[in-house]
C-alpha positions in Angstrom: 83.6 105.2 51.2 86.3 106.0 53.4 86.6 104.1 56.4 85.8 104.7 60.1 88.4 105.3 62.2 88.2 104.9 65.7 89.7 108.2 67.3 92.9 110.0 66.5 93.8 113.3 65.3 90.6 114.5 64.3 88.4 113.4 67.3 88.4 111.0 70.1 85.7 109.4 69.0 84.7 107.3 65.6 84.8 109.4 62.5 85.3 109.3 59.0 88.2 111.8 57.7 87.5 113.3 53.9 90.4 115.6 52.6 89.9 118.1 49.3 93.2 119.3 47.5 93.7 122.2 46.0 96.4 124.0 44.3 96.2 127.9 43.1 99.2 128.6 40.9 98.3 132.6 41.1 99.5 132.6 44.5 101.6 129.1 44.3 99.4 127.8 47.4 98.4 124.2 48.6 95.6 123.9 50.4 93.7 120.9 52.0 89.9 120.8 53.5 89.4 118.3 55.9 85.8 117.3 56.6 85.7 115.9 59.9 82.4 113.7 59.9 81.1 112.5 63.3 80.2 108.7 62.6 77.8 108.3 65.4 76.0 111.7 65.1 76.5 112.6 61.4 78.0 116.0 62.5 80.6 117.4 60.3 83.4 119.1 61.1 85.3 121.2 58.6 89.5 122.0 59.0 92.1 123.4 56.2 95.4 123.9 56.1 97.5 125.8 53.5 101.0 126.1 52.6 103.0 128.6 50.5 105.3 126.9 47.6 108.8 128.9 46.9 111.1 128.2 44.3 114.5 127.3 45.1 116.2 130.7 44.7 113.6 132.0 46.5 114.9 129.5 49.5 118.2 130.6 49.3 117.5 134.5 48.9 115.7 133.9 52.6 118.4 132.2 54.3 120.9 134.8 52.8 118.9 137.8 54.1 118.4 136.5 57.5 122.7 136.1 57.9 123.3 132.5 56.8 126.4 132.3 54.1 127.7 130.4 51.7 124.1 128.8 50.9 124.3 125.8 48.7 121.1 124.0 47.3 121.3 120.1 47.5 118.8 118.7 44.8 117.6 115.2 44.8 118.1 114.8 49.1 115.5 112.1 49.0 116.2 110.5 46.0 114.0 107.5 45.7 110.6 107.3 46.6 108.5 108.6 48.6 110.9 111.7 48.5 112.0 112.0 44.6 111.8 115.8 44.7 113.3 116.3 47.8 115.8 119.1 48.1 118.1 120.5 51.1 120.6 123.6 51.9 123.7 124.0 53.2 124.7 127.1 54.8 126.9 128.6 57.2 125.7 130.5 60.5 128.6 133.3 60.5 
């Protein structure tokens, strides 16, 4: 079981925070459910949150197209856990 936490994010008073992961490689989404449960009256809460994954030309294409130049791609930023995949850009604002 997960354990109570006392207030936070969530809610102000004790809960219990529950999070479901999904990934939908048709539309390359992430999305997380957070069930929010009240620990005192059992209530639950539900939250999500979903993010859209690009590719790294797909990065660079953007910043191109809204003026940045010379766009470089810097792979392996992080390098070492917890960031392995990590990656950065370089670009000019002309």
């Amino acid at each position: 079981m997960a354990p109570v936490t006392n207030g936070g994010l969530w809610s102000d008073k004790p809960h219990v925070v529950l999070e479901e992961p999904f990934w939908d490689e048709g539309t390359r989404t992430a999305t997380t459910r957070y069930f929010i449960i009240d620990a005192g009256a059992g209530e639950t809460t539900r939250y999500a949150s979903s993010y859209q994954a690009y590719t790294p030309q797909e990065y660079v294409a953007t910043l191109e197209r809204v003026g940045f130049a010379r766009v470089r791609l810097l792979e392996g930023v992080g390098g070492a856990p917890p960031f392995p995949g990590m990656m950065g850009f370089l670009a000019e604002r002309p």
